[in-house]
N, C-alpha and C positions, 0 to 999 in steps of 0.2 A: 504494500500500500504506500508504502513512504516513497519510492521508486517511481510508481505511479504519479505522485505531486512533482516530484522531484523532473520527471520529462514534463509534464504540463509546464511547468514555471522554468525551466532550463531554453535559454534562447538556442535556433535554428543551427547555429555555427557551436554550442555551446557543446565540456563534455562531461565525462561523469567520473571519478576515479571511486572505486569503491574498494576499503581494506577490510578482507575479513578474514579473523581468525577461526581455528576448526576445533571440533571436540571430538570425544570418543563415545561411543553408541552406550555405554556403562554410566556414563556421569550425566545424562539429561536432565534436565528442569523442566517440571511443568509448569506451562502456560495457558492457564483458562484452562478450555475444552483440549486443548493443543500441546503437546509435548514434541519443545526444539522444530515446528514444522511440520509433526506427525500428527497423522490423527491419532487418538485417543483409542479408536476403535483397532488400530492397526498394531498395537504398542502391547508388548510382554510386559504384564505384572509380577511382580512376586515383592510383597509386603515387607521380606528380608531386602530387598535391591532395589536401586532405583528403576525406573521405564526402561526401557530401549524400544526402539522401533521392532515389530518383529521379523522381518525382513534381512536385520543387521546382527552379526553376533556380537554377544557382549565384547568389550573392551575393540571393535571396529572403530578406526577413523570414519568418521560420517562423510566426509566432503562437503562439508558446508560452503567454503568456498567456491565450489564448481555446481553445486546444487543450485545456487542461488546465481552466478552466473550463466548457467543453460537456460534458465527460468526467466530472465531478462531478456536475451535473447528471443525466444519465446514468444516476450512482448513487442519486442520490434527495435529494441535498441541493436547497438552491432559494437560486438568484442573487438576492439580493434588491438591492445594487448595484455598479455597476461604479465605482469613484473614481479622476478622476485626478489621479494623485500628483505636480502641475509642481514641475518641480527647478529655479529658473531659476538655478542654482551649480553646471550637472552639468559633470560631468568632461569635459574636450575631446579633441575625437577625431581620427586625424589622418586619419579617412576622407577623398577630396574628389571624390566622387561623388554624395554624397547629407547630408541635413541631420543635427546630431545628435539624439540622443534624450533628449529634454529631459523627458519625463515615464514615468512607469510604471502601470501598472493596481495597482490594491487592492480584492479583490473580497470581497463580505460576501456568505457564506453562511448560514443555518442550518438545523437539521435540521427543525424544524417550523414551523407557521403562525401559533404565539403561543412568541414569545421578548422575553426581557428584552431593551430596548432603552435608554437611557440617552441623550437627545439632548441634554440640559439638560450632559452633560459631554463634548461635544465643542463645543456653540454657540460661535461667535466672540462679541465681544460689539459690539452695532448700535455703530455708527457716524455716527447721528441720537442727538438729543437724548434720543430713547424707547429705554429699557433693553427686551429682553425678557423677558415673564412666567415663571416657574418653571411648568412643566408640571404638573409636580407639587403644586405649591401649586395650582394653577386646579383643577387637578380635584379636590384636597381643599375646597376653595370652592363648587365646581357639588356637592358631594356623591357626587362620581364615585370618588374615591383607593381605595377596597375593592373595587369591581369591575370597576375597570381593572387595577389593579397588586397587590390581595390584599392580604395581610397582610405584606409586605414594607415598605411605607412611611409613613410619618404626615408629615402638616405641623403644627407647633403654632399654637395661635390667633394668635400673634404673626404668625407668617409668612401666617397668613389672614388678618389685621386691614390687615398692610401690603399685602399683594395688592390687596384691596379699594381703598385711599385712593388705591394708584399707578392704578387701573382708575376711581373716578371721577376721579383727577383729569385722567384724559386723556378722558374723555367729554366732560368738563366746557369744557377745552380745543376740544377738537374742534368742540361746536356753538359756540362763541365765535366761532372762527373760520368758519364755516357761516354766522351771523349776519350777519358782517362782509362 
């Protein structure tokens, strides 16, 4: 239901990042009529144990995260990717059956097939001596920045001037090195 609000109120270009963590078919919570998702009607009791679905064997990873991503889909948004999110500082567990869960999924949705996309502000930055280019800027350079990304963006000549000198000077580089 929140998903639901959430695409009604999410503009046309707009996207969605959802992070969810998982649990195991053994430790469920009931909710209302509803346990973790499950129907009520569906769910193994036993008055010594909590619910499980019955479907799932106890101590099962449920997929909560992919459950609820296939389910979305479903509804018409579109996975475009799944990230994952390593913790190597997660919290210790004192399960000792099985490993802990060192990472979590981060899934990008959105509602259509042209959305604002911003990669220039998540980039790490390289780790070589070669910085990378401003997307943005190249396409203001190829002549492309108005019919790529509209009237949202401009580069100024400066930032096209410097685009250019860092682009030959790695060309320039490069056959140097070709030569040699």
């Amino acid at each position: 239901m929140v998903c639901v609000e959430i695409r009604r109120v999410l503009t046309k270009d707009g996207s969605l990042y959802l992070n969810l963590g998982d649990t195991y078919s053994s430790v469920l919570g009931s909710h209302g009529n509803r346990t973790a998702g499950f129907d009520e009607n569906k769910m193994v009791t036993d008055h010594m144990k909590p619910p499980r679905p019955r479907n799932l064997p106890q101590k099962c990873l449920v997929g909560i995260p992919w459950r609820v991503a296939l389910r979305l889909i479903d509804e018409q948004w579109t996975l475009r990717n799944d990230i994952i999110w390593h913790k190597p500082n997660c919290m210790p567990s004192s399960v000792k059956d099985r490993l802990r869960n060192t990472y979590e999924h981060i899934f990008h949705f959105v509602k259509s097939k042209k959305y604002y996309y911003n990669l220039d502000a998540i980039r790490e930055p390289h780790r070589t001596k070669y910085s990378p280019f401003n997307i943005r800027v190249r396409d203001a350079q190829r002549g492309k920045l108005q019919a790529k990304w509209g009237g949202k963006y401009s580069a100024s000549e400066s930032e096209i001037q410097s685009y250019n000198e860092k682009l030959y000077a790695y060309i320039k580089e490069i056959n140097d090195l070709v030569k040699h």
